[in-house]
C-alpha positions in Angstrom: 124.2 30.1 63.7 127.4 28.4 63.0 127.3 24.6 63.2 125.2 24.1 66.8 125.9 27.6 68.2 123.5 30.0 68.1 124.1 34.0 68.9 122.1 36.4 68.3 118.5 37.4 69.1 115.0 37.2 67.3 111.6 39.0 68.4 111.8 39.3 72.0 114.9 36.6 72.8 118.6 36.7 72.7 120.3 33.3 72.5 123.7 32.8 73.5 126.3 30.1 75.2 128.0 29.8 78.3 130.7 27.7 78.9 129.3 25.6 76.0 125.8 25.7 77.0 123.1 26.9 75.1 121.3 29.9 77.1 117.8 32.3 76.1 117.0 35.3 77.9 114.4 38.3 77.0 115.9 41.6 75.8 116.4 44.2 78.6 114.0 47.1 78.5 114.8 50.5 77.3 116.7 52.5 79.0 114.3 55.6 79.5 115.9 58.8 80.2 114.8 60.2 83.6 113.0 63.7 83.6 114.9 66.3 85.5 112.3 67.0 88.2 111.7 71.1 88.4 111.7 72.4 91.4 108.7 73.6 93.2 109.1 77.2 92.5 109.8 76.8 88.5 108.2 80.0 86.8 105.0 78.3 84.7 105.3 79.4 81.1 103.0 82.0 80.0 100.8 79.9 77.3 100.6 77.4 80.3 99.6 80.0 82.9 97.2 81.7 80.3 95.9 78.4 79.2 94.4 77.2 83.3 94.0 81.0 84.3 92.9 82.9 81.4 91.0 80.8 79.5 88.3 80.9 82.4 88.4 84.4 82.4 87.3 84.8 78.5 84.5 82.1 79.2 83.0 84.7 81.6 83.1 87.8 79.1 81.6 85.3 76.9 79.3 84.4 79.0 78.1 88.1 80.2 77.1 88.3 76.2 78.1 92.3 76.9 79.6 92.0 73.1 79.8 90.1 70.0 82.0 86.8 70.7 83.4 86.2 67.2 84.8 82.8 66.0 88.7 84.0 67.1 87.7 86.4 69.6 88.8 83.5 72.0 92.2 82.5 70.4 93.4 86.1 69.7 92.3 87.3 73.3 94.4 84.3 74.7 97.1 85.2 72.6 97.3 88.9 73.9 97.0 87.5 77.0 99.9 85.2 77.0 101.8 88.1 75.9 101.9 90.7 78.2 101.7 87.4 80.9 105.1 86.4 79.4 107.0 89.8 79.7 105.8 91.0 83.3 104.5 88.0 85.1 108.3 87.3 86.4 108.3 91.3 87.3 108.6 91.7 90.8 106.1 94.0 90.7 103.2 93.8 88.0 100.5 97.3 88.6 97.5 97.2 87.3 97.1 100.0 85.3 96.3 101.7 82.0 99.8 102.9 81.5 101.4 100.0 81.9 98.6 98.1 79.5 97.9 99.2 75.5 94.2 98.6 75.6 93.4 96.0 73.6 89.5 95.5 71.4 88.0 92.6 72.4 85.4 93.7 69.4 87.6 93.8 66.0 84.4 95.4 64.4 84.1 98.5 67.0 87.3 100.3 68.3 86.4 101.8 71.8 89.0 104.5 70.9 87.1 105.6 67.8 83.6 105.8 70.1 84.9 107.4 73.3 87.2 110.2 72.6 88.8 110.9 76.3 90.9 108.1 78.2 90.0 106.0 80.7 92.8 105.7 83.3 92.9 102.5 85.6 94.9 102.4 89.0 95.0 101.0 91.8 94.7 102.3 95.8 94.9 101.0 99.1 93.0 97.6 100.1 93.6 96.0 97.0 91.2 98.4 95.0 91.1 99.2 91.6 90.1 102.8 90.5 89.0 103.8 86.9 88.5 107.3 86.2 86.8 109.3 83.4 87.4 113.2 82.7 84.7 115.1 82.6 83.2 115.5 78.9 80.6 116.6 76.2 78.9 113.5 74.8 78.0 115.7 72.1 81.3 116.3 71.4 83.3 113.4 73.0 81.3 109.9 72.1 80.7 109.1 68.8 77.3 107.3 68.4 74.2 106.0 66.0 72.4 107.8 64.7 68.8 108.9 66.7 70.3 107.5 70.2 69.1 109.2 73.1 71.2 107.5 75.6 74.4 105.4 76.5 75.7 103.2 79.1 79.8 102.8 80.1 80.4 99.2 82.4 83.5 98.7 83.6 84.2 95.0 84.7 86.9 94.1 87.0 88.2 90.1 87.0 90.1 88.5 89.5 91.1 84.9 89.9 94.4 83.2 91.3 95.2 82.0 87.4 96.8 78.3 88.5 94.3 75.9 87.3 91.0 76.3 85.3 89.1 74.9 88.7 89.9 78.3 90.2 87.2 80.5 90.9 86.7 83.6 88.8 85.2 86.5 90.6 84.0 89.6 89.1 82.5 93.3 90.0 81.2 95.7 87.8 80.0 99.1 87.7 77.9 100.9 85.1 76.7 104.5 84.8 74.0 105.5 82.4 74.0 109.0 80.5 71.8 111.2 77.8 73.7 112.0 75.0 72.9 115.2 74.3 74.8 118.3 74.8 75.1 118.2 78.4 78.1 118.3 80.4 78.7 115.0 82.1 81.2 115.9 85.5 84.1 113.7 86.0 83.3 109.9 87.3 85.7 107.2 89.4 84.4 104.1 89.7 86.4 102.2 93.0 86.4 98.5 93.0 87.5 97.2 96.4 88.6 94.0 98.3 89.6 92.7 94.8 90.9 89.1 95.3 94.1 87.9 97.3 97.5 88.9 97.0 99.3 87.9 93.7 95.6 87.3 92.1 95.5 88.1 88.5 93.6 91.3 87.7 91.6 91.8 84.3 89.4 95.2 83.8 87.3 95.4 80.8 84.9 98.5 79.7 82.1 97.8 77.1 79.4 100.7 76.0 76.0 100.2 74.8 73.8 102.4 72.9 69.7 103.0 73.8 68.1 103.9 70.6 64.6 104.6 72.8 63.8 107.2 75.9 62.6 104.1 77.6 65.2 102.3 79.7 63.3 99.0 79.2 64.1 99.2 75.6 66.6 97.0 74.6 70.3 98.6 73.1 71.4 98.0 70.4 73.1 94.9 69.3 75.0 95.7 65.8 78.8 94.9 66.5 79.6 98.2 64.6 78.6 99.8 67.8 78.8 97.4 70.4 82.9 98.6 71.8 84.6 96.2 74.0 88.3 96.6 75.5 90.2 95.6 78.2 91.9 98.5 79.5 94.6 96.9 82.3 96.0 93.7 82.9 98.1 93.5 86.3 98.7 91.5 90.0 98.0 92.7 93.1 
């Protein structure tokens, strides 16, 4: 203020003259900065993707209770998951198989590689199927298990969902195949998986084993995380 003029402004008001008269007005708003707008088909980043598409997907193998669910199993299974979604989801091409996929243990206390000793291989053929095959082996010789167990079961899961939003469906199949584990020779096995999903669906395919401590097939396996292997062996798009 000098003598009667006022400039200046105080809390919401700005006072100033014109032409000698006294004037008030409200300070402008802020000028906010405008958010480029991406266009329709911006690639979603991978913790995003992972995040509505994946997330879903670990709920179910949760929820199938085919292995113990630790306290990180969730966070660490995301993480590997927004991994391998951030180096090949922009691939033109993104197969789902075991060679392009380092299996990962779903179960930190069990290593699937330390209980089966001959690979899986996961491919896909015509029709949008998905093919895992075992070589022929010796459970003997080629599956390490408890001690006293008479039998063992291999299930192979295959997960599918368009991985946009968590509303999206997830579908599954899964296969299982139930064997003595004695000495005998079990002949090679390919499990087919068919009409998996739409095109450019996400593709998941997990294998858990369980152990039957009892000749009785009602018996129930058995549950110490030590011998409960889980893995998922590909992750791919049709």
């Amino acid at each position: 203020m000098k003598g009667d003029s006022w400039s200046g402004g105080i809390g919401p008001v700005i006072f100033y003259e014109v032409n000698g008269q006294k004037r008030i007005r409200s300070k402008p708003d802020k000028k906010r900065k405008r958010r480029k707008e991406e266009p329709a088909n911006a690639p979603v980043p991978a913790f995003t993707a992972v995040s509505r598409g994946g997330s879903p997907m670990i709920n179910l193998m949760k929820e199938q209770r085919l292995f113990p669910f630790a306290t990180d199993t969730y966070s660490k299974t995301r993480g590997w998951m927004i991994k391998h979604y951030a180096k090949y989801a922009l691939e033109a091409e993104w197969p789902v198989c075991s060679e392009q996929t380092p299996m990962y243990q779903l179960n930190k206390a069990c290593d699937l590689r330390n209980i089966l000793l001959v690979t899986p291989v996961v491919k896909t053929g015509p029709d949008q199927t998905v093919i895992v095959q075992f070589p022929a082996f010796n459970p003997a010789k080629k599956l390490i298990t408890p001690s006293t167990c008479k039998s063992a079961v291999i299930a192979v899961t295959v997960l599918y969902s368009e991985f946009k939003n968590k509303n999206d469906e997830v579908c599954f199949k899964r296969e299982e195949f139930e064997f003595s584990t004695g000495k005998q020779e079990l002949p090679a096995k390919e499990m087919q998986f068919s009409d998996i999903g739409n095109e450019g669906d996400t593709i998941l395919v997990m294998m858990t084993i369980r152990f039957n401590m009892s000749t009785n097939q009602d018996s129930p396996f058995l549950k110490d995380p030590a011998w409960l292997p889980a893995a998922i062996l590909a992750m791919g798009r049709f």
